[in-house]
N, C-alpha and C positions, 0 to 999 in steps of 0.2 A: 515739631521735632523732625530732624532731618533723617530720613531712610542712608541705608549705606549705597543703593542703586542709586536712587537722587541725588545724593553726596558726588557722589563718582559720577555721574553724568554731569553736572553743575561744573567742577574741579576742568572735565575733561572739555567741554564748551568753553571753558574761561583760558584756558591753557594752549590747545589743540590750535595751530594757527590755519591747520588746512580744515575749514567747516565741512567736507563733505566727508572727511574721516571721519569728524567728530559726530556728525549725523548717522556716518555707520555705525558707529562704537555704540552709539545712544540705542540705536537702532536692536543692537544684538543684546546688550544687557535688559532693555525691558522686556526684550523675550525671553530670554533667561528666566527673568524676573517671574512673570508668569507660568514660565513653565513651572518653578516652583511651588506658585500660589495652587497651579491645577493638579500639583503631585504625577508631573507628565513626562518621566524620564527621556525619553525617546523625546520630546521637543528639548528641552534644558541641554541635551548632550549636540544636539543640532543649532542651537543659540550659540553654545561654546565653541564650538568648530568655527560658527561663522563670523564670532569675534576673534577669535585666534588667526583665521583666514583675513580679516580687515588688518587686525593691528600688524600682522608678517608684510604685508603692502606697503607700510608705511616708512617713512624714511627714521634714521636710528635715531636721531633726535625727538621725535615724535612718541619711538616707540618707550624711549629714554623717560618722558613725559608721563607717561601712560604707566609706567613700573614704578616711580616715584607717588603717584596720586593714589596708587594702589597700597602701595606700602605704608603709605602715610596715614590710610584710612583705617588699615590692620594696626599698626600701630598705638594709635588713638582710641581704639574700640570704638569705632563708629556704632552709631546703632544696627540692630538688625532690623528687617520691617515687623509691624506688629502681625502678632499673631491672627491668624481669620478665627470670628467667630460664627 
Protein backbone atom coordinates (compact mmCIF):
# COMPACT_ATOMS: atom_id res chain seq x y z
CA UNK A 1 0.00 0.00 0.00
CA UNK A 2 0.93 3.36 -0.99
CA UNK A 3 1.82 5.98 1.90
CA UNK A 4 0.29 9.61 0.98
CA UNK A 5 4.31 11.02 1.34
CA UNK A 6 5.34 8.09 -1.14
CA UNK A 7 2.36 8.74 -3.27
CA UNK A 8 3.43 12.50 -3.49
CA UNK A 9 6.96 11.99 -3.80
CA UNK A 10 6.56 9.21 -6.80
CA UNK A 11 3.60 11.84 -8.57
CA UNK A 12 6.28 14.77 -7.97
CA UNK A 13 9.61 12.59 -9.62
CA UNK A 14 7.35 11.49 -12.41
CA UNK A 15 5.99 14.88 -13.13
CA UNK A 16 8.73 17.55 -11.98
CA UNK A 17 10.90 18.02 -15.22
CA UNK A 18 13.64 20.05 -13.12
CA UNK A 19 15.09 16.73 -10.88
CA UNK A 20 16.93 18.91 -8.58
CA UNK A 21 13.62 20.42 -7.42
CA UNK A 22 12.19 17.31 -7.26
CA UNK A 23 15.08 15.95 -5.15
CA UNK A 24 14.33 19.16 -2.87
CA UNK A 25 10.57 18.50 -2.60
CA UNK A 26 11.50 14.66 -1.75
CA UNK A 27 13.95 15.96 0.38
CA UNK A 28 11.56 18.28 2.66
CA UNK A 29 8.55 16.08 2.81
CA UNK A 30 10.55 12.88 4.20
CA UNK A 31 11.41 15.31 6.86
CA UNK A 32 8.37 16.34 7.40
CA UNK A 33 7.49 12.84 7.45
CA UNK A 34 9.56 12.11 10.22
CA UNK A 35 9.21 14.72 12.15
CA UNK A 36 5.86 13.36 12.43
CA UNK A 37 6.75 9.92 13.08
CA UNK A 38 9.10 11.49 16.17
CA UNK A 39 6.19 13.85 17.44
CA UNK A 40 8.87 16.74 16.81
CA UNK A 41 7.03 19.97 16.28
CA UNK A 42 10.00 22.26 15.90
CA UNK A 43 11.47 19.88 13.05
CA UNK A 44 7.98 19.28 11.07
CA UNK A 45 7.48 23.22 11.18
CA UNK A 46 11.25 23.59 9.79
CA UNK A 47 10.57 20.74 6.99
CA UNK A 48 7.58 22.92 6.06
CA UNK A 49 9.35 26.20 5.75
CA UNK A 50 11.84 24.39 3.64
CA UNK A 51 9.52 22.87 1.24
CA UNK A 52 7.43 26.03 1.09
CA UNK A 53 11.02 27.73 0.51
CA UNK A 54 11.96 25.10 -2.45
CA UNK A 55 8.39 25.04 -4.15
CA UNK A 56 8.40 29.52 -4.08
CA UNK A 57 11.85 28.87 -6.41
CA UNK A 58 10.28 27.22 -8.79
CA UNK A 59 8.87 28.33 -11.96
CA UNK A 60 4.82 28.66 -12.00
CA UNK A 61 4.36 25.67 -14.15
CA UNK A 62 6.19 23.46 -11.74
CA UNK A 63 4.66 24.95 -8.90
CA UNK A 64 1.25 24.56 -10.99
CA UNK A 65 2.44 20.72 -10.90
CA UNK A 66 2.99 20.46 -7.33
CA UNK A 67 -0.70 22.05 -6.25
CA UNK A 68 -2.47 19.67 -8.72
CA UNK A 69 -0.46 16.28 -7.34
CA UNK A 70 -1.42 17.65 -3.94
CA UNK A 71 -4.97 18.01 -4.61
CA UNK A 72 -5.36 15.13 -6.29
CA UNK A 73 -4.09 13.08 -3.53
CA UNK A 74 -6.63 14.97 -0.87
CA UNK A 75 -8.97 14.28 -3.20
CA UNK A 76 -8.77 10.57 -3.44
CA UNK A 77 -7.98 10.00 0.21
CA UNK A 78 -4.69 8.71 -0.34
CA UNK A 79 -3.67 6.76 2.54
CA UNK A 80 -2.20 8.12 5.57
CA UNK A 81 1.07 6.14 6.78
CA UNK A 82 0.45 3.38 9.17
CA UNK A 83 0.28 4.02 12.51
CA UNK A 84 3.88 3.16 14.73
CA UNK A 85 3.52 0.40 16.95
Amino acid sequence: MRTYPGTFIDRVNERLSDKIAAAEVRTAVLQAKNALLFEDDEAYQAAMLALEATVDTLSTSDRDIIAEIAAELLATGAPAEPEQQ
